[in-house]
C-alpha positions as CSV (number, residue, x, y, z in Angstrom):
1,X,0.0,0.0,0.0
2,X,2.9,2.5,0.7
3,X,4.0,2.3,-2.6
4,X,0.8,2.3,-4.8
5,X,0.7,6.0,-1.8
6,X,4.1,6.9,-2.7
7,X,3.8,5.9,-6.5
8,X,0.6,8.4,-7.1
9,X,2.2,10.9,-5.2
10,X,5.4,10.8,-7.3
11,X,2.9,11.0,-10.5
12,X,1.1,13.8,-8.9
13,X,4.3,15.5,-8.4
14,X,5.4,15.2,-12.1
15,X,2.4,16.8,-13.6
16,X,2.7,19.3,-11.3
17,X,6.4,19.9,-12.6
18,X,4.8,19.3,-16.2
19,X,2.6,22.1,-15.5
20,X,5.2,24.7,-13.9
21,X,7.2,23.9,-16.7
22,X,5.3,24.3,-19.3
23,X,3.5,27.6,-18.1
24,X,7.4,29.1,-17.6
25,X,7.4,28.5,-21.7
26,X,3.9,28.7,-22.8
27,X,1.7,31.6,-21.0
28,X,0.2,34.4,-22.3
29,X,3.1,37.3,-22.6
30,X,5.2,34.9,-24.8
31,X,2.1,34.6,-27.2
32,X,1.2,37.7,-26.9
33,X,4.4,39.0,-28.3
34,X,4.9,36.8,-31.3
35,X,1.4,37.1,-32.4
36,X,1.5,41.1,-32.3
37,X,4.5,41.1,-34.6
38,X,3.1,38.7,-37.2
39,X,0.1,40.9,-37.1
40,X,1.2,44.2,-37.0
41,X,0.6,46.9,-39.7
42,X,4.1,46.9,-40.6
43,X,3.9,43.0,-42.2
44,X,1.3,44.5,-44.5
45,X,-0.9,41.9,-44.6
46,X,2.0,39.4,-45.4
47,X,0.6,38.9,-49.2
48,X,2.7,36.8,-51.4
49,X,5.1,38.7,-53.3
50,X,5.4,41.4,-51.1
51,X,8.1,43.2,-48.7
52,X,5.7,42.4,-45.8
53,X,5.7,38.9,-46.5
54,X,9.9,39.1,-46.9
55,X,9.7,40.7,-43.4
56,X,7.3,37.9,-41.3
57,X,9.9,35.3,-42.8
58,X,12.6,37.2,-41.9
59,X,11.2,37.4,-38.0
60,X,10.1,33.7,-37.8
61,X,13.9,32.5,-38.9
62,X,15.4,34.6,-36.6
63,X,12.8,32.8,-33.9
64,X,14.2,29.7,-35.3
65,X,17.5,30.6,-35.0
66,X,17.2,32.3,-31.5
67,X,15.4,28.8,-30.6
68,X,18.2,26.9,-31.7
69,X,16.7,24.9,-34.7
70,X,18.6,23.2,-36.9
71,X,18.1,23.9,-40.4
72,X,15.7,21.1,-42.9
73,X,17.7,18.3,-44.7
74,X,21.9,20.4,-44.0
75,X,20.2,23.8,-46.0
76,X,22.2,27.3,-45.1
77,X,19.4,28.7,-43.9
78,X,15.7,27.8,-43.2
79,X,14.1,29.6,-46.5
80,X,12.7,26.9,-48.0
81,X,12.8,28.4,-51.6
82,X,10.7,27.9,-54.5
83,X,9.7,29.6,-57.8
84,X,6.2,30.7,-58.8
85,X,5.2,31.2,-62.2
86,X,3.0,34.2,-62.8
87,X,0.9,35.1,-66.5
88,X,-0.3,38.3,-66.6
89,X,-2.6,38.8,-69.8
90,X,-2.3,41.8,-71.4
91,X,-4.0,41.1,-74.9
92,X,-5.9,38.5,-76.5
93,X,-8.7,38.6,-79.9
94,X,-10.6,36.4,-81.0
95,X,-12.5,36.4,-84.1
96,X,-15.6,33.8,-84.7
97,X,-17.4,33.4,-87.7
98,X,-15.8,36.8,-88.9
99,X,-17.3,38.1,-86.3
100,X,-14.2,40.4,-83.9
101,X,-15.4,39.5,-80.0
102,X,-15.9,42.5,-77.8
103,X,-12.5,42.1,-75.6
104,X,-14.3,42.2,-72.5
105,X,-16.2,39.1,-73.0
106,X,-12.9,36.8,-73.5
107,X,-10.7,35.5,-70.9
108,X,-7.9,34.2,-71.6
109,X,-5.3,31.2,-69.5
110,X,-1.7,30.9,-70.9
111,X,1.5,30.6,-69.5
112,X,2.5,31.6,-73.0
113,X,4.1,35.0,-73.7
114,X,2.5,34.3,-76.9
115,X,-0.3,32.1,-78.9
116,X,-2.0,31.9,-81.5
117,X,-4.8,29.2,-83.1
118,X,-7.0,28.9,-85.8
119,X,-10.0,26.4,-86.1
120,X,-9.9,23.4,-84.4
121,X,-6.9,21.6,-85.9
122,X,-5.0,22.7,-82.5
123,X,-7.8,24.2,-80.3
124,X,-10.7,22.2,-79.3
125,X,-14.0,23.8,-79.0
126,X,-16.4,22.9,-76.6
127,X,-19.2,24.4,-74.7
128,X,-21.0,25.4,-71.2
129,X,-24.5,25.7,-72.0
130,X,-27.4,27.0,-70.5
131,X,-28.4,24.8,-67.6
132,X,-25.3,23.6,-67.0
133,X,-23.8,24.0,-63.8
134,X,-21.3,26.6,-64.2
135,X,-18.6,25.7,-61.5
136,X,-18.2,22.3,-62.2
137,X,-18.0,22.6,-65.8
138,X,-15.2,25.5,-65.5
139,X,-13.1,24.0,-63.3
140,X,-13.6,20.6,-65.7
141,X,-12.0,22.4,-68.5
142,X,-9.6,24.9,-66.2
143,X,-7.9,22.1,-65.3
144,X,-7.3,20.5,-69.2
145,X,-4.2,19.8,-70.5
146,X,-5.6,20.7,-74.2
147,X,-6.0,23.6,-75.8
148,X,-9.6,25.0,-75.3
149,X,-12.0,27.5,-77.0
150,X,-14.9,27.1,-74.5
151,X,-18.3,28.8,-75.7
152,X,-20.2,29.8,-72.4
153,X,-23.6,31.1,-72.8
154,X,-24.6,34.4,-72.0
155,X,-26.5,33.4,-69.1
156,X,-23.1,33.0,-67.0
157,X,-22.2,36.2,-67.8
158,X,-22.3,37.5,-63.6
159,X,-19.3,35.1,-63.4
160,X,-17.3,36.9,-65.5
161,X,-16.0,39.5,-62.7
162,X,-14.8,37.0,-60.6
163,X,-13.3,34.6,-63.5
164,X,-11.2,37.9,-65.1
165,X,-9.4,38.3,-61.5
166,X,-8.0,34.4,-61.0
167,X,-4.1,34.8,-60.8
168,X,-2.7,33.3,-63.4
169,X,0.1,31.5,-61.2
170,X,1.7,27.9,-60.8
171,X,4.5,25.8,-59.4
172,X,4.8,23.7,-62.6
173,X,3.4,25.5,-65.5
174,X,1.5,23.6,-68.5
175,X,2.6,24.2,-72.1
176,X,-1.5,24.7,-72.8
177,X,-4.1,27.7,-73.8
178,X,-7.7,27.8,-72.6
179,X,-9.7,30.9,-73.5
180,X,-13.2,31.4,-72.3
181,X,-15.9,33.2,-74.4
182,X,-18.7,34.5,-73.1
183,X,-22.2,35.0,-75.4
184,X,-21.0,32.7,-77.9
185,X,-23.0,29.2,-78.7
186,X,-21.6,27.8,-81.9
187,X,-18.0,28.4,-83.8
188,X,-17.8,27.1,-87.1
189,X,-14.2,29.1,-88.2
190,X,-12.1,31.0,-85.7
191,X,-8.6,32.4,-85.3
192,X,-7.4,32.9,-81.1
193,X,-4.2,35.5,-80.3
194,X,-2.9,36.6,-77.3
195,X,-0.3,38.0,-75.2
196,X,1.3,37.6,-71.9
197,X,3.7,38.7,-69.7
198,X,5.3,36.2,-68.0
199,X,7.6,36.1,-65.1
200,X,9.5,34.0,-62.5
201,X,8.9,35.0,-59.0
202,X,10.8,33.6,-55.5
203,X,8.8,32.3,-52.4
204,X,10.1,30.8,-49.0
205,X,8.4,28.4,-46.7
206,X,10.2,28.3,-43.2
207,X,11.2,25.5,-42.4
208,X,13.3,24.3,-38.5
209,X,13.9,21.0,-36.8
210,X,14.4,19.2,-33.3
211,X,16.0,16.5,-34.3
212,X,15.0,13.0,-32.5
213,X,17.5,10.9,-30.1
214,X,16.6,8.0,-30.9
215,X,14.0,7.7,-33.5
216,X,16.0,10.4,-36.0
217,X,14.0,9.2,-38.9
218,X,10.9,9.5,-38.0
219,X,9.6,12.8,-38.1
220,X,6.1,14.9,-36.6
221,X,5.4,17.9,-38.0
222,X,4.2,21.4,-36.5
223,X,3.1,23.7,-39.5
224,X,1.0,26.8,-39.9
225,X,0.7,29.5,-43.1
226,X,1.9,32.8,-42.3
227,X,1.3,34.5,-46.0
228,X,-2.4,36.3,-45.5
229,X,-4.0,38.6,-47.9
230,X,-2.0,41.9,-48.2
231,X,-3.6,45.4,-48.6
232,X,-6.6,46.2,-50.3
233,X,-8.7,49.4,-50.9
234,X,-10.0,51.6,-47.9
235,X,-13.3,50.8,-49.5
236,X,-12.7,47.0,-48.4
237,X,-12.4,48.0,-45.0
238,X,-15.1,46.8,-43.0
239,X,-14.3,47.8,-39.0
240,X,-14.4,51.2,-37.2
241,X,-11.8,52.8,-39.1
242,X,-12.9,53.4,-42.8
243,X,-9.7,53.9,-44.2
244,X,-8.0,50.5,-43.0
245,X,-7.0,49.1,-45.9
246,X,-4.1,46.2,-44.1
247,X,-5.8,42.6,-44.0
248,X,-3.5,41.6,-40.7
249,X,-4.9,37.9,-40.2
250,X,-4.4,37.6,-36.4
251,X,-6.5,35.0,-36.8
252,X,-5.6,33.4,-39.9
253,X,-3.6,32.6,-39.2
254,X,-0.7,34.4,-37.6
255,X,-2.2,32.6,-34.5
256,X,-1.4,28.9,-36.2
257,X,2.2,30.3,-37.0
258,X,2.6,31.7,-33.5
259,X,1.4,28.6,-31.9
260,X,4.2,26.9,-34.3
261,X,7.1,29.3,-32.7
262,X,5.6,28.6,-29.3
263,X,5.8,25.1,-29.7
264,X,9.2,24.9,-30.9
265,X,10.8,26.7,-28.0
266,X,8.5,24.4,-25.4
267,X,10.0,21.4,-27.3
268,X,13.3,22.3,-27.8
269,X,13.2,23.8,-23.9
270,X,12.1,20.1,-22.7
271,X,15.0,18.5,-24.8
272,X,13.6,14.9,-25.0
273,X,11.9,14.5,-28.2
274,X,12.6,10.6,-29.4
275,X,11.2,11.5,-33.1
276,X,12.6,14.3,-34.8
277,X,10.1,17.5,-35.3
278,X,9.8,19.7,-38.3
279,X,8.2,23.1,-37.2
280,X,7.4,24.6,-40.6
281,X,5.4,28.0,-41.7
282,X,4.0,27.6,-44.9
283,X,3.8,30.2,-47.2
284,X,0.9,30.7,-50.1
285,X,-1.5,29.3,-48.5
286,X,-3.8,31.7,-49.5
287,X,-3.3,31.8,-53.2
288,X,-3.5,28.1,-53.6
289,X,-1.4,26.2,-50.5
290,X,1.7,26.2,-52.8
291,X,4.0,26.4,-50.3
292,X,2.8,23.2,-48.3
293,X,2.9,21.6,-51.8
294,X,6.6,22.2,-52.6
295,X,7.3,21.3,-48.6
296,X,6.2,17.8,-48.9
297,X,7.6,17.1,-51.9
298,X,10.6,17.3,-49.7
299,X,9.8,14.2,-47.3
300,X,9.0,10.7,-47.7
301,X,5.6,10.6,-46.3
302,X,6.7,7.2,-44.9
303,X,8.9,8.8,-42.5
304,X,5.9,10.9,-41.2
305,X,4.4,9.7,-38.0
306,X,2.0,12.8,-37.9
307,X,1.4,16.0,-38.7
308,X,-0.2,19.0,-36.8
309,X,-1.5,21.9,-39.0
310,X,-2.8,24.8,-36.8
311,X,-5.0,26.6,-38.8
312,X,-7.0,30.5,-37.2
313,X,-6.9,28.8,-33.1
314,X,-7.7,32.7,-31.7
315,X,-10.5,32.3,-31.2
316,X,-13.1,30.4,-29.0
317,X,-14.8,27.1,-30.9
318,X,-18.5,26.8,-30.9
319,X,-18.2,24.9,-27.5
320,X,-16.6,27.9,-26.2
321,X,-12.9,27.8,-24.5
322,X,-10.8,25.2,-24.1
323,X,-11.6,23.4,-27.3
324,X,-10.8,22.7,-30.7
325,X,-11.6,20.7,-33.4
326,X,-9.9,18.7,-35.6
327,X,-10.6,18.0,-39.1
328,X,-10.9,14.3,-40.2
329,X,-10.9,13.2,-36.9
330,X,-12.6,10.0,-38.5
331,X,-9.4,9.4,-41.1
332,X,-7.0,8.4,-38.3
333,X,-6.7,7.5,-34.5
334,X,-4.5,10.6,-33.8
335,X,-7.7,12.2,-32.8
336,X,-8.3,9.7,-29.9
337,X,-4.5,9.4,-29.0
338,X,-4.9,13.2,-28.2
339,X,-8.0,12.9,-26.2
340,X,-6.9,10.2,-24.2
341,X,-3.6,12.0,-23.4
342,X,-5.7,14.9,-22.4
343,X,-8.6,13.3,-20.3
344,X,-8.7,15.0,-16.8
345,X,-7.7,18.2,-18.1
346,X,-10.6,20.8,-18.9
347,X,-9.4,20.8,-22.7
348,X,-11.3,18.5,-25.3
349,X,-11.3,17.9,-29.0
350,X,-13.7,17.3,-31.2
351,X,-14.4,16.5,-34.6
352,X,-14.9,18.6,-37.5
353,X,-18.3,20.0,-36.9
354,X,-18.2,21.3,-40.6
355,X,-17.9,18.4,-42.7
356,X,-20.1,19.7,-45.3
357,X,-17.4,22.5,-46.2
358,X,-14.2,19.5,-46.9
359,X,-12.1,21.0,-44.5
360,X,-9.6,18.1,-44.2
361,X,-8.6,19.0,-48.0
362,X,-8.9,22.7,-47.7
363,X,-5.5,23.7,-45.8
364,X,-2.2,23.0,-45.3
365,X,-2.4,19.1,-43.9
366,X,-4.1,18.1,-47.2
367,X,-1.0,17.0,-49.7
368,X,0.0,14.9,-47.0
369,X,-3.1,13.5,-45.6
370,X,-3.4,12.1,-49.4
371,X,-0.3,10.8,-49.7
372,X,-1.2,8.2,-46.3
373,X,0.2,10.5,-43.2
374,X,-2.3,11.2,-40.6
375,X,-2.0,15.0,-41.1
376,X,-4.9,17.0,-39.6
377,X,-5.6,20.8,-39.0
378,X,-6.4,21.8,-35.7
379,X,-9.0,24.8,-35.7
380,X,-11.2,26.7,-34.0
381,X,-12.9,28.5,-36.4
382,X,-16.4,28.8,-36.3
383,X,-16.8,28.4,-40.4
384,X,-20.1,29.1,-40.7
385,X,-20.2,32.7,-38.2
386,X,-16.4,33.9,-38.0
387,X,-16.9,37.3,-38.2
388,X,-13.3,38.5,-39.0
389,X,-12.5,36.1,-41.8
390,X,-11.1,37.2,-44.7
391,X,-11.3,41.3,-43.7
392,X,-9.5,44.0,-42.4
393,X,-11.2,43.3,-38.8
394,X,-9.0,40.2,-38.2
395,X,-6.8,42.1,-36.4
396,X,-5.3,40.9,-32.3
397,X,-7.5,43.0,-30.7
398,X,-10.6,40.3,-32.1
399,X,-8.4,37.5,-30.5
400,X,-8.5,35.6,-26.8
401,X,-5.1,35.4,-26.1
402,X,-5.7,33.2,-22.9
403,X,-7.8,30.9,-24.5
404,X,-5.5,30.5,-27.4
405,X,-2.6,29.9,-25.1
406,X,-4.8,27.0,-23.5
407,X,-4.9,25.8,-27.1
408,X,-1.1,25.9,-27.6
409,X,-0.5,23.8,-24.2
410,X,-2.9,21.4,-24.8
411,X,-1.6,20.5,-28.7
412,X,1.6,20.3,-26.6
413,X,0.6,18.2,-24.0
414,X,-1.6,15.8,-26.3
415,X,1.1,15.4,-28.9
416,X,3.9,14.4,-26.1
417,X,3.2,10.4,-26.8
418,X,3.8,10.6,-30.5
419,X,6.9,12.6,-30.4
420,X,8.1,10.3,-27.5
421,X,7.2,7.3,-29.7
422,X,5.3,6.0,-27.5
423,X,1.8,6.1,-29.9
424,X,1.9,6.0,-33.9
425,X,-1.2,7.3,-35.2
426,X,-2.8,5.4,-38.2
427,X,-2.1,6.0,-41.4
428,X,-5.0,7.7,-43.5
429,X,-6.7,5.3,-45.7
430,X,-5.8,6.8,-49.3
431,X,-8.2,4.4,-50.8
432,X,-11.5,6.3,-48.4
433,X,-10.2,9.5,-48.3
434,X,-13.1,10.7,-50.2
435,X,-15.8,8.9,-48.4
């Protein structure tokens, strides 16, 4: 009996040193002050492309490097860099039936700086017709490796707007032309010509490891996006001060990279991972989740035990603090590994309570989650009432800083069995993943 006493005690005492510990590295302050710098005016929105996206990657390496990461795979530095291709039209005619097609009806997508078709010998012609259900059928043909003259009727004209202001931008480029026409039903002759500026343009992920003592190989990963969506027009602005133009994204999702910081200096602090850890903030997220692309083209998804993607945690869930969710709890059992390693604490997950809106392929964890890792996002966004998304008003005075501390302490308390190799989630079944 005196040592089942003296055994519980010496438990009790440990999380009670677990606790002191990890508040002394975790709490509030600490937050606090990574989360106002990522979403400060002076990051100008961190938009791809921009000096105020140059600038947040600048502070989170030197994080990194005041942390004492090493850098991924023996690089100089932890820029993970990558190239962008960008095709900005600046002219393209097209003549049907004899008949010249008033330019603002045509929309043209090349990665050409020039091209030029006649008839159907290397342009196929095909059609979205009334009744038809618009998306669908453009994405169907957006995403053609041929050469397209696609005829949408006039109907679909309201789309327009919002087709004429897609970037034109892609890791790995195809050699094809598809140019949309808008009014048109039926093209018997026709001659297609356009032209394009087209440049090369550098992006960075940022990318630190922990290395493991004794299970080096096998690797859990900590990842967030810190690109967001730059500066727009005063109009845009939507809070108190009219002529805010700076889209900060406190919420999305400088939190998720803050939390990523956070958790690199608790782990590298507590100095007994068994697995190695990759702490990585992902950039262009926002204009296509690029940059997690290009990052896990890097690994063998073999060698990935897990993968955390923290993805807009400032705010409170819909079952208020101390919660989160994570999306395709269902895929894998790293859900339940981190329940059970928080059960006694006030915290709790939950799954996705928006299935409806594919979450689990929607951010950051998804190129993995295909490829077989159990790679989730962790969220708190309430995606069908966040009030702040995607404007000017996601700023850090809209956040809960306690609560979103909470959230970092518990993803580092429930992830402690998998980076000590203790559990090994499931792998995601690649063969269900759209079930």
């Amino acid at each position: 009996m005196k040592k089942i006493v003296w055994s519980l005690l010496a438990l009790c005492s440990n999380f009670a040193v677990q606790a002191q510990s990890i508040d002394k590295i975790i709490n509030v302050k600490k937050v606090t002050e990574v989360e106002k710098i990522l979403a400060a005016d002076d990051m100008e929105g961190r938009r791809a492309f921009t000096s105020g996206i140059d600038k947040a990657s600048n502070f989170i390496e030197s994080e990194f490097k005041k942390i004492g990461l090493q850098t991924f795979n023996g690089a100089k530095d932890y820029k993970q860099a990558f190239f962008m291709t960008e095709s900005q039209r600046k002219l393209a005619t097209v003549i049907i039936d004899g008949n010249a097609i008033n330019a603002n009806d045509v929309v043209s997508f090349s990665y050409q700086p020039q091209f030029s078709f006649s008839n159907t010998e290397n342009m196929e012609v095909v059609k979205i017709s009334a009744g038809d259900k618009f998306g669908p059928k453009f994405y169907e043909y957006y995403r053609s490796d041929k050469n397209l003259l696609v005829l949408v009727d006039g109907s679909f004209k309201k789309s327009l707007p919002n087709i004429k202001h897609m970037n034109q931008m892609a890791a790995t480029p195809g050699n094809n032309t598809i140019v949309y026409v808008f009014g048109v039903t039926n093209a018997t002759t026709f001659t297609v010509e356009g032209q394009n500026e087209v440049v090369k343009k550098a992006l960075n992920n940022v990318v630190g490891v922990l290395k493991g003592k004794t299970k080096p190989n096998e690797y859990v990963i900590f990842s967030g996006h810190y690109d967001h969506l730059g500066i727009g027009s005063p109009e845009e602005g939507e809070k108190h001060n009219s002529t805010d133009s700076i889209y900060n994204g406190a919420n999305d999702d400088a939190a998720g990279t803050t939390a990523v910081i956070i958790l690199a200096d608790y782990f590298k602090k507590l100095n007994n991972n068994e697995r190695s850890i990759i702490f990585t903030a992902f950039v262009a997220e926002e204009i296509g989740g690029y940059g997690s692309q290009h990052f896990s083209k890097q690994l063998n998804p073999d060698e990935v035990v897990a993968m955390f993607n923290l993805e807009m945690i400032g705010t409170d869930s819909k079952w208020g603090n101390n919660s989160a969710y994570i999306t395709g709890f269902e895929k894998s059992s790293m859900g339940s590994i981190l329940q059970k390693n928080l059960e006694g604490s006030a915290f709790k997950f939950y799954p996705d309570p928006y299935p409806e809106q594919q979450l689990f392929y929607r951010s950051d964890n998804a190129t993995l989650a295909r490829l077989g890792v159990p790679a989730h996002t962790i969220s708190t966004s309430k995606m069908d009432n966040e009030p702040n998304y995607h404007k000017v008003s996601d700023e850090i005075e809209t956040l809960d800083m306690v609560n979103m501390t909470e959230i970092i302490k518990a993803i580092a308390i429930s992830s402690s069995s998998i980076i000590s190799g203790k559990d090994t989630p499931s792998r995601v079944d690649t063969a269900q993943l759209r079930k």
